[in-house]
LOTIFI-782110 format. One record per residue: x, y, z of N, C-alpha, C, CB in turn. Coordinates in steps of 0.001 Angstrom, whole numbers, plus 500000, padded with zeros to 6 digits. Glycine has a CB too. Layout:
N
XYZXYZXYZXYZ/...
***
This chain:
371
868817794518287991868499793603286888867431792598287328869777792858286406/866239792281286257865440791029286994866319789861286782863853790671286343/865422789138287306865638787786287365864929786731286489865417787502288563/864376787572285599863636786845284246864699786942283122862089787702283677/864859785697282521865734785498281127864963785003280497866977784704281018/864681785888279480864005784652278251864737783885277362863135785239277206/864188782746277241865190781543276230865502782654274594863790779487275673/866309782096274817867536782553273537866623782066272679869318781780273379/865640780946272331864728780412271061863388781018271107864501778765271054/863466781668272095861946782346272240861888784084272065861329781952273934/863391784443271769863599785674271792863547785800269805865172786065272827/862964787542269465863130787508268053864578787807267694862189788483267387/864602787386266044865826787861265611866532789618265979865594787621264108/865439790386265929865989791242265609864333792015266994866361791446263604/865187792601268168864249793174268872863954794683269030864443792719269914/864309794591267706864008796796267720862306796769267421865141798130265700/861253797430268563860203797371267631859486799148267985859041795772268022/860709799880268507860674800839268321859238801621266928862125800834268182/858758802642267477857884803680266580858382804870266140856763804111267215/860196805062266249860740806214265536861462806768266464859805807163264938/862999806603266157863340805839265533863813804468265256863653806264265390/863314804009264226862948802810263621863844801801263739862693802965262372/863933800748263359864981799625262405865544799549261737864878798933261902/866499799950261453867506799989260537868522798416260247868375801235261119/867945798442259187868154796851258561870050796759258396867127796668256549/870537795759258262872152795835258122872360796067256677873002794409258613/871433795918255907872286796679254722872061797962254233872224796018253575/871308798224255313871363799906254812872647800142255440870016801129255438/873583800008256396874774799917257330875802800135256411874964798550258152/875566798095255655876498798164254774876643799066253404876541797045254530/875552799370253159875897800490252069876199802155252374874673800478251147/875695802391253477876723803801254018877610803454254265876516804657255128/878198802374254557879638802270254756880793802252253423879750800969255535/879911801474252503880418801204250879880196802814250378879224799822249787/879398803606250551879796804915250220880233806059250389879437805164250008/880429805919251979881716806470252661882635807801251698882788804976252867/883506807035251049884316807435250689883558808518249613885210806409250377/882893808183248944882359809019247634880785809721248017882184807795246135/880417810141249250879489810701249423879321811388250848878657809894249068/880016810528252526880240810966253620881590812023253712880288809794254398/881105813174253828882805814626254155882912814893252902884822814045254844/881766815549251836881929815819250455880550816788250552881974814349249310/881276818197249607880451819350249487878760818246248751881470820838248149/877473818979249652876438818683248952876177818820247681875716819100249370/876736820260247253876704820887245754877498820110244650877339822377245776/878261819029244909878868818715243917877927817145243551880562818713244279/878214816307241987877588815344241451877238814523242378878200814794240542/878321813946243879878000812593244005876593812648244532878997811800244912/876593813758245577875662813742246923874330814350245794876320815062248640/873964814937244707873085815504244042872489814281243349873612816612243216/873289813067243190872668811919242256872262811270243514873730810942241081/872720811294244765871983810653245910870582811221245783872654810970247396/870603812381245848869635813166246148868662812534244694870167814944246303/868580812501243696868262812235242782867677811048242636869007812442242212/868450809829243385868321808584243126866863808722244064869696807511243541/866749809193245376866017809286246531864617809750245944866702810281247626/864728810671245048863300811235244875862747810349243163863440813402244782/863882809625242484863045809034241444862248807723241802863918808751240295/863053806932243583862837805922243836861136806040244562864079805444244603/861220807561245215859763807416245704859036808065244888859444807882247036/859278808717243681858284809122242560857888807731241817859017810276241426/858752806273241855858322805232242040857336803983242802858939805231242019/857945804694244073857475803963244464855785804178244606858232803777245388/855639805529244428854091806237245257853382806080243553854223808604246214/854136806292242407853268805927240994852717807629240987851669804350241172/853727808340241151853429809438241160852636810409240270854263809696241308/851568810589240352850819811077238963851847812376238105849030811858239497/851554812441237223852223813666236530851833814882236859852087813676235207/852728815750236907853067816758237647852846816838239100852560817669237136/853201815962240014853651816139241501855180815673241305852697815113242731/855480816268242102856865816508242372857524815763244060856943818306242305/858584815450243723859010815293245305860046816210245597859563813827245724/859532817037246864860476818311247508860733817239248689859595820167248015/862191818263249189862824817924250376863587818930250718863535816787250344/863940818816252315864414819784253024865046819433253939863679820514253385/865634820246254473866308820078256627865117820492257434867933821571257367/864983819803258056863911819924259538863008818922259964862893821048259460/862958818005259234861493816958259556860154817693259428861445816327261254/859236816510259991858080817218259707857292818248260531857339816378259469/858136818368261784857986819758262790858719821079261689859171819501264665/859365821048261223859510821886260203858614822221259095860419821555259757/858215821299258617857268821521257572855827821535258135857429820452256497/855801821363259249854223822054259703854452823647259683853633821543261530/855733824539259697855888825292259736855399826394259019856581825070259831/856330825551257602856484825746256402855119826078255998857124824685255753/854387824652255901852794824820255908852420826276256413852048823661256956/852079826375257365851715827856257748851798828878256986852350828288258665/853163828808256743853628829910255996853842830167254734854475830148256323/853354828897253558853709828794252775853039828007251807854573828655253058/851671827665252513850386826781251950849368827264252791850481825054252061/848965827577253246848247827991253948847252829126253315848994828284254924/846306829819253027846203831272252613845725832083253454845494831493251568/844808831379253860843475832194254991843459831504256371841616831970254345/842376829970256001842431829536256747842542827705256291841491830217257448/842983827301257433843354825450257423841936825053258754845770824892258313/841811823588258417841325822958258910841904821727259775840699822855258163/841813821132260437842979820132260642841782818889261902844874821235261620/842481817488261519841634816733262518842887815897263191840286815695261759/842631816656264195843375816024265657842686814962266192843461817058266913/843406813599266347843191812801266775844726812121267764842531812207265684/845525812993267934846263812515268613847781814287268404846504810595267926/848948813118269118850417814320268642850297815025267927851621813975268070/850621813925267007850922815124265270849743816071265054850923814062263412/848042815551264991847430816067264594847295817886265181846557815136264658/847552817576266521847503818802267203848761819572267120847161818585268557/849746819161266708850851820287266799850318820785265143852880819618267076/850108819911264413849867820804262862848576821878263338849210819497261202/847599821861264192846854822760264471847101823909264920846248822414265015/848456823706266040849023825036266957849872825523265428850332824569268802/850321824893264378850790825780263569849922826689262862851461825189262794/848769825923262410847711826687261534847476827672262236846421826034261160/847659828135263533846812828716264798847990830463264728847006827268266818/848925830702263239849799831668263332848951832802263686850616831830262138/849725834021264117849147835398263893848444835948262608850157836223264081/849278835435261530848666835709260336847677835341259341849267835731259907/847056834036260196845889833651259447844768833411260496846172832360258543/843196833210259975842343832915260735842311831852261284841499833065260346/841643831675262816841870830747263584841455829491262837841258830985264814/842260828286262627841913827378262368840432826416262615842792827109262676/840402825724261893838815825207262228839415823680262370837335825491260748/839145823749263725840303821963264281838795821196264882842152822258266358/839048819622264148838140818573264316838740817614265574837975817771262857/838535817555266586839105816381267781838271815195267689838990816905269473/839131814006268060838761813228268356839327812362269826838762812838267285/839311812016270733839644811090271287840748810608271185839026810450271155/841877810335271641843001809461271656842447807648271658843926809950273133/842462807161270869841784806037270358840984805771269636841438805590270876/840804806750269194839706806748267844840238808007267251837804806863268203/838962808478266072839493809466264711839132810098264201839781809242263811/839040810976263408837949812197262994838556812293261778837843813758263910/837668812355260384838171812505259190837756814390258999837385811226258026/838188814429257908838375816002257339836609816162256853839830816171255642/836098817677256799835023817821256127834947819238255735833931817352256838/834444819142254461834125820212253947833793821760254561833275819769253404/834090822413254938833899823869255632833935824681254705834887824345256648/833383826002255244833150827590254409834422828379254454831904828678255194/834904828778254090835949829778254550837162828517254903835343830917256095/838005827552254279838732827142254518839664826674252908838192826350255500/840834827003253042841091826899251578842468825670251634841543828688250817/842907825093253180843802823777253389843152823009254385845331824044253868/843277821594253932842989820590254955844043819866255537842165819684254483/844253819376256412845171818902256654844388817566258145846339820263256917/845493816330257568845095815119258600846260814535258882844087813980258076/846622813771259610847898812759260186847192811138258982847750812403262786/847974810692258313847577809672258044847745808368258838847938809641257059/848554808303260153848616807373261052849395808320262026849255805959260579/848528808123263390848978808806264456850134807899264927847857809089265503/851074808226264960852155807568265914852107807371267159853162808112265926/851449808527268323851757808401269302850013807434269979852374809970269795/848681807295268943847765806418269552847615805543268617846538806946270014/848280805185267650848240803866267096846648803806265857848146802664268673/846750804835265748845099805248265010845860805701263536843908806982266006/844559805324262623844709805594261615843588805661260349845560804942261544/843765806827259824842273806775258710842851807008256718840901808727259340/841605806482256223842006806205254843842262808266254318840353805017253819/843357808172253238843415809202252840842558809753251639844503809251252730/842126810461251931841036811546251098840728812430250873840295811677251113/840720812844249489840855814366249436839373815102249728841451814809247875/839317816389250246837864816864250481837860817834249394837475817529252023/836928817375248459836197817743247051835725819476247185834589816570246816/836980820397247648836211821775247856837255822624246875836101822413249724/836785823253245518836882823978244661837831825126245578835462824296244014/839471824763244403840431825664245154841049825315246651839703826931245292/840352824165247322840962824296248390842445823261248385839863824005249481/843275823182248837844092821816249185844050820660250110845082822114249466/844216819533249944844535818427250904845784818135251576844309817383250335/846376818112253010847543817715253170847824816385254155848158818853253568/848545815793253973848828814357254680850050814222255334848820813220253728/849907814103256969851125813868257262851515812295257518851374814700258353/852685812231256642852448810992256460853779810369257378852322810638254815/854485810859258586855446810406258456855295808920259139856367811324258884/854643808573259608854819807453260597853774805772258932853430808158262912/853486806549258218852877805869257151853423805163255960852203806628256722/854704806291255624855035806900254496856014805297254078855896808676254738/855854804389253279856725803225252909855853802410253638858362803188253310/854863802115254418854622800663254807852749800764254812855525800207256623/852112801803253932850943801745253630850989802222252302850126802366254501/849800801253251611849507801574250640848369802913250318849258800444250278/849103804020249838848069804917249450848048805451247909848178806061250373/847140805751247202846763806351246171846847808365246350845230805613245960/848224808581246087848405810063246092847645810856245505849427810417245673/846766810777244632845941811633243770844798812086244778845361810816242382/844593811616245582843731811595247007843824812803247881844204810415247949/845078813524247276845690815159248325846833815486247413846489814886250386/847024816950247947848057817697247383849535817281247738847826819047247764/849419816818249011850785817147249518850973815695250258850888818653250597/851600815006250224851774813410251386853177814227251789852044811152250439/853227814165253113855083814758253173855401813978254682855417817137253345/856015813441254924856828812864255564858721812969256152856502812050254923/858931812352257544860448812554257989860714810348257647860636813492260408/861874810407257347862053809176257083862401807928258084862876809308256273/862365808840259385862906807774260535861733806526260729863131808691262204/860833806562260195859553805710260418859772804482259582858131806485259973/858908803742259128858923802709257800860391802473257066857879803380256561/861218804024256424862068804170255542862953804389256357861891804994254568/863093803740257674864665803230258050865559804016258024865239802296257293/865950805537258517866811806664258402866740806925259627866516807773257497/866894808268259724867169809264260538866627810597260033868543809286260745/866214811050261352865488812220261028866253813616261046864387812266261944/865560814712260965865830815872260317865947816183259018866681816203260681/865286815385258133864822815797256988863381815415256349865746815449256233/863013816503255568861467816179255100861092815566253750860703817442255083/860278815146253590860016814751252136859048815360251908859821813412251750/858251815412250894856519815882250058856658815370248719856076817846249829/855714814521248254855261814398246962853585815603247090855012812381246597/854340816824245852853733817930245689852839817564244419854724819121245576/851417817640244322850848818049243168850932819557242679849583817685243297/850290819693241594850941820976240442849800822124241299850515820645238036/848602821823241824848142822793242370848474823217243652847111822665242288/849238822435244740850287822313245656851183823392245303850949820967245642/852273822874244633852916824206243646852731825434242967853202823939242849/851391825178243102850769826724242492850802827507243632849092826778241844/850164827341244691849933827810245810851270828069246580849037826962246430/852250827559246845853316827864247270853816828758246228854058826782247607/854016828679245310854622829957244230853771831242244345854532829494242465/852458831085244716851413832435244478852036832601246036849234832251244090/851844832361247089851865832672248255853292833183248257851452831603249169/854372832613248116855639832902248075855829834783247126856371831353247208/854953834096245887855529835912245388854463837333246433854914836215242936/854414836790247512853281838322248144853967838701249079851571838119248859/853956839704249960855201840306250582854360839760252211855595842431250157/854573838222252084854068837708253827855301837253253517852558836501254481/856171837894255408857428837375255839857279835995255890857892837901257111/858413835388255468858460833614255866859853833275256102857899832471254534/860356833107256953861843832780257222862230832047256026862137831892258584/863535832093255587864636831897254567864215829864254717866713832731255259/864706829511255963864513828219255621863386827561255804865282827595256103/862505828772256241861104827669256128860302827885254781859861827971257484/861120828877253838860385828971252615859977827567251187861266830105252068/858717827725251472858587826478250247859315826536249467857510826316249449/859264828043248561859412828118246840860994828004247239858738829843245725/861874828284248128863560827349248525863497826012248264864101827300250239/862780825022248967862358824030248504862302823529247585861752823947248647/861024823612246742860641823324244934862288823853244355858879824739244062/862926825361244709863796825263243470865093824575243496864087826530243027/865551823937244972866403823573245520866467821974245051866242823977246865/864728821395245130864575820158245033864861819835243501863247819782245571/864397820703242847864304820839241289865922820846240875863403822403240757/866626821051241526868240820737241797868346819669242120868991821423242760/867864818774243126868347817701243506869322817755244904868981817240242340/869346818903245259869518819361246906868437820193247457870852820262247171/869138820208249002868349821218249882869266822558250252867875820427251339/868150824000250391868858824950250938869988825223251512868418825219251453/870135824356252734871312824021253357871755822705253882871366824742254243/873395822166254260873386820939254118872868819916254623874106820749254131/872491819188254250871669818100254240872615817034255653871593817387252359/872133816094256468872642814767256531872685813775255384871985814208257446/874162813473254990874364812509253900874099811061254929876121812696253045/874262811050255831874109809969255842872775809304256160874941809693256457/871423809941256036870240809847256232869901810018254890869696810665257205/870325810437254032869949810144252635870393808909252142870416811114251762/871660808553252511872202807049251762871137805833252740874473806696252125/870690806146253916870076804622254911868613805058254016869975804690257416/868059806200253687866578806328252950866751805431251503866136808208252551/867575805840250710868297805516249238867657804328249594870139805576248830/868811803570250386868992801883250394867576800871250358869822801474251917/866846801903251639865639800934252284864672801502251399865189801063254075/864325802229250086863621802560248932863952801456247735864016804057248536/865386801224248108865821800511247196864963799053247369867377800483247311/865430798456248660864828797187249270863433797054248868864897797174250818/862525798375249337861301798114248825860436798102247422860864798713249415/861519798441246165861660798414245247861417796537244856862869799251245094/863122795953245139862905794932245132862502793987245390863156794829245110/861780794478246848860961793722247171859174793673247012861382793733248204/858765794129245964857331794400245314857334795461245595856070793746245680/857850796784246046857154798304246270856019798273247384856382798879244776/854632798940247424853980799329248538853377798317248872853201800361248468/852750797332247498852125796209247637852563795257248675852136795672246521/853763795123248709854959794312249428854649794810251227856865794965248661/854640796221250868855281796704252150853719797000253106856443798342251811/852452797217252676851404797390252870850857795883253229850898798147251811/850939795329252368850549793581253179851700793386254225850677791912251858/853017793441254363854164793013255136853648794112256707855981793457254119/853676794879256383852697796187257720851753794969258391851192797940256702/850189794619257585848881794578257685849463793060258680847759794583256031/850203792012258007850706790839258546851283791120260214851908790328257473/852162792274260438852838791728261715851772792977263018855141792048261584/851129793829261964850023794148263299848911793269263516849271795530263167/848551792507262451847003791619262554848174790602263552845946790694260551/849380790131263822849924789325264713849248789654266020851383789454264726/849809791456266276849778792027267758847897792247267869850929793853267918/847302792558266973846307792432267063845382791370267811846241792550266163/845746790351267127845128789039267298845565788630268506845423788036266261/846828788705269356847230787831270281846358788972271528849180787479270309/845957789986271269845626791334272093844100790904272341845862793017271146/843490790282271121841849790128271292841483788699271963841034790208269691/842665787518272575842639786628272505843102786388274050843184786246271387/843763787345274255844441787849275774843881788397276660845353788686275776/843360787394278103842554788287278936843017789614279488842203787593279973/844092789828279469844882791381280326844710791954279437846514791630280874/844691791609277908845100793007276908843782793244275947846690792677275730/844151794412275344842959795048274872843687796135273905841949795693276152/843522795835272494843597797047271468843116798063271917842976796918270259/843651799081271841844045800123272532842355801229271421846302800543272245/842845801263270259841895801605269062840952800431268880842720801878267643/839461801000269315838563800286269245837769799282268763838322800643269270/837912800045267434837224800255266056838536799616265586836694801962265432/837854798336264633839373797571263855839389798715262445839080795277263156/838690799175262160838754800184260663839872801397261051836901801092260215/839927801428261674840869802400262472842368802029263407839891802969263473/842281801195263159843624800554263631844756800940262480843451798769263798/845955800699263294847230801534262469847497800174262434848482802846263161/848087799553261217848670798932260570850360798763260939848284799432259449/850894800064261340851971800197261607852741800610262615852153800562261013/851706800974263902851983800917265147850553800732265884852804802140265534/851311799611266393850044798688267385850150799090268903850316796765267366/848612799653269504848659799871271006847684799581271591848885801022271427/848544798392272558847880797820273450847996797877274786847915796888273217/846327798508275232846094798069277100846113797066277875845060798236277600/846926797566278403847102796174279717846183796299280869848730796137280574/845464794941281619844875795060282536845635796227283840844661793643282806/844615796455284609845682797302285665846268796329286769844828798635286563/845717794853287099846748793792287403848406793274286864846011792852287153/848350794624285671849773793510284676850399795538284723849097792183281998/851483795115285593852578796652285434853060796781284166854064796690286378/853219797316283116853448797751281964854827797698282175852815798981281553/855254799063282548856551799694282878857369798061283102856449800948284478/857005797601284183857764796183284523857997795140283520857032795451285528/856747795083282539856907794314281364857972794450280695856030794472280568/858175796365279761858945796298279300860643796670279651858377796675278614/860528796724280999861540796601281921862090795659281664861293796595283100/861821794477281665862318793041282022862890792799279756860344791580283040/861750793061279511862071792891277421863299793828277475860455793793275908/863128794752278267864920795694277179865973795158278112865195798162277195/866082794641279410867015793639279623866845792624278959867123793279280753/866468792214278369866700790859277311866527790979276121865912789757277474/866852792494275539867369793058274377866051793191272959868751791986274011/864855793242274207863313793117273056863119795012273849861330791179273691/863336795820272499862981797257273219862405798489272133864516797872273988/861839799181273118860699800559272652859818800160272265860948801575271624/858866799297273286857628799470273337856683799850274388857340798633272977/857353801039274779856887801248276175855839802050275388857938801998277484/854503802940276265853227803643275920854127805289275149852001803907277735/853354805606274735854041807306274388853321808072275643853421808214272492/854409808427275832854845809416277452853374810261278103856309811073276957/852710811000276727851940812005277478850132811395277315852309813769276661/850211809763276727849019809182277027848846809042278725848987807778276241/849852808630279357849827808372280544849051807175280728849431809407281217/848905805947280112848232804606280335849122803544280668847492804172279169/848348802517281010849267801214281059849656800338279998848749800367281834/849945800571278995850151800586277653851442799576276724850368802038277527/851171799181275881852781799013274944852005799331273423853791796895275011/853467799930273215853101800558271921854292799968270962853045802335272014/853782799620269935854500798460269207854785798825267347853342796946269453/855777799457267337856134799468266272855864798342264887857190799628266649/854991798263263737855234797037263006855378797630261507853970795868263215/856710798814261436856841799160260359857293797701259209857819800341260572/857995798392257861857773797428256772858996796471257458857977798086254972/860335797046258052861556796455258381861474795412259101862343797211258948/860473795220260308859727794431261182859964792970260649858186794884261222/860435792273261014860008790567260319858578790136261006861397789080260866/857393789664260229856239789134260836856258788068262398855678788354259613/857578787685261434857985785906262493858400786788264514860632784641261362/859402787761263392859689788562264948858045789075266010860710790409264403/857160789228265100856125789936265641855786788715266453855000790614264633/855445787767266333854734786075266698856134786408267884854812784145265022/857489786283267332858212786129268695857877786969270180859604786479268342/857687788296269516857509789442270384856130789063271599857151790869269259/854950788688271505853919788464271765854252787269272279853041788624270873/854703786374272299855335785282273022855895785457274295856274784798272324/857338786517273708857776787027275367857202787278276045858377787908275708/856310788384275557855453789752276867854599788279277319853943791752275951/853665787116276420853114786200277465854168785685278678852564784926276675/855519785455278349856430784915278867856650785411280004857335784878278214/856770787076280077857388787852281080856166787951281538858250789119280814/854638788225281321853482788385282273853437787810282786852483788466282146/853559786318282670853808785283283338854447784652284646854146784977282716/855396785174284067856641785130285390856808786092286232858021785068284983/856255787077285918855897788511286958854722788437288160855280789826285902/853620787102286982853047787267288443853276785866289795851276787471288095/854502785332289029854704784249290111855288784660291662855742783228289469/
***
């Protein structure tokens, strides 16, 4: 154990600043607990768990201002599943995809199946970003709308190519940025990010040409495993369940914290409440001789996970060594950057005030580390 304590008044309320999984607020707690009885150890197929399911997809066909005819599908698997799916089930020929970090590149090794042409993949740098562009022979696009694992992030946009689709992975985005869905076919997201759950399940708000394409692709005799099939999906969702059973209790902590952001202004709310506690980590980062925004370019900064370099005088590891003994934790770097790093969660759940606290300590503990 060190020998650094930080004052009890200098510590935040609440020190989860974790990038997934997230914060989970106490009343999402208290309301899986209040529904317990009438929704936890109860067949999916019957009313209660189907109006969960129900409540879940009218709240984010709300919240996103869903144009008419997109739809919200859901499933079991997260969004390593539905890169799958993708492949197999949106996809026709060929995808495009811009890697700028994790996500971007595993959706590439999917596009990359036996059964379609080699993908046409855009890289960028881990700290910077590469938007989508128009190509010959490509009929899906696909981008990360905020990289989780480099703290990068670009505006969503659809690429204007006759017949082709747009796709957005939105999970690390999805509730604490404001986007305009008409922008792509598909936004699909896992809820452990922003929306305060637990993962292994997917979301998509589908447009109608989204749906076309999964129904045309679905009726042609290309194998697609049972549960990675879209058109399971659409008809399952169009029910108000999934294929097979679901976690109820990752639907009631999603429900709740949809609910919250409901009442609390919707994206508007949650998109300024984001922009507030990273411009915190931001600002104390550009102001700090050891540290250094990690993403260069402020147009490109993630809103909702902040990463910052540490001088190579200031041990990282030791920093947040000393914060998760004093109960401030997961902001260590993501594993396969290999930098001296903290990577800082500032989904919508985040309190701003906590962010100001957070940036306080790490001065606190740099401090006292190098005495």
């Amino acid at each position: 154990m060190s020998a650094i304590t930080i004052p009890a008044d200098l510590l935040p309320r609440d020190g989860r600043f974790g990038s997934g999984p997230s914060l989970v607020r106490r009343q999402q707690l208290d309301d899986l607990v209040a529904r317990g009885r009438t929704v936890l150890g109860t067949s999916h197929r019957q009313p209660p768990v189907k109006r969960l399911v129900a409540e879940v997809q009218e709240r984010l066909a709300a919240l996103y201002r869903l144009p008419d005819g997109y739809e919200v599908l859901l499933a079991n698997g997260g969004s390593t599943a539905f890169w799958d799916s993708a492949a197999f089930g949106l996809v026709e020929r060929r995808a495009q995809a811009a890697v700028f970090g994790e996500f971007g590149g595993k959706f590439a090794k999917a596009a990359a199946a036996p059964w379609l042409q080699a993908p046409d993949v855009r890289t960028a740098e881990p700290g910077s970003a590469i938007g989508l562009e128009a190509a010959e022979g490509v009929d899906l696009y696909g981008t990360p709308h905020n990289e989780t694992s480099t703290g990068a992030m670009v505006p969503v946009r659809r690429v204007e190519q006759e017949g082709a689709l747009t796709i957005i992975d939105a999970t690390s985005a999805a509730g604490g940025v404001d986007v305009d869905v008409r922008e792509c076919d598909v936004y699909y997201f896992a809820p452990q990010k922003n929306l305060g759950s637990d993962g292994g399940l997917w979301l998509a708000l589908a447009s109608p040409a989204a749906i076309e394409r999964i129904e045309r692709i679905g009726a042609t005799d290309r194998y697609i495993p049972e549960s990675l099939k879209l058109t399971n999906a659409v008809t399952n969702s169009r029910k108000h369940q999934t294929l097979n059973t679901p976690a109820l209790a990752t639907l009631s902590l999603l429900e709740s914290q949809l609910r919250w952001l409901d009442e609390q202004g919707g994206l508007t709310f949650a998109d300024a409440r984001t922009r507030e506690s990273s411009g915190v980590v931001y600002d104390w980062a550009e102001r700090t001789e050891w540290a250094t925004p990690f993403v260069a370019d402020p147009a490109l900064r993630s809103q909702v996970v902040a990463t910052v370099d540490l001088d190579e005088a200031i041990d990282g590891a030791a920093v947040t060594a000393v914060l998760r003994e004093n109960g401030v934790v997961d902001i260590d770097p993501y594993r396969k950057l290999g930098r001296n790093q903290l990577r800082i969660g500032t989904y919508v759940s985040v309190d701003p005030d906590d962010a100001r606290r957070l940036v306080d300590c790490i001065d606190y503990v740099v401090e006292r580390l190098a005495q």
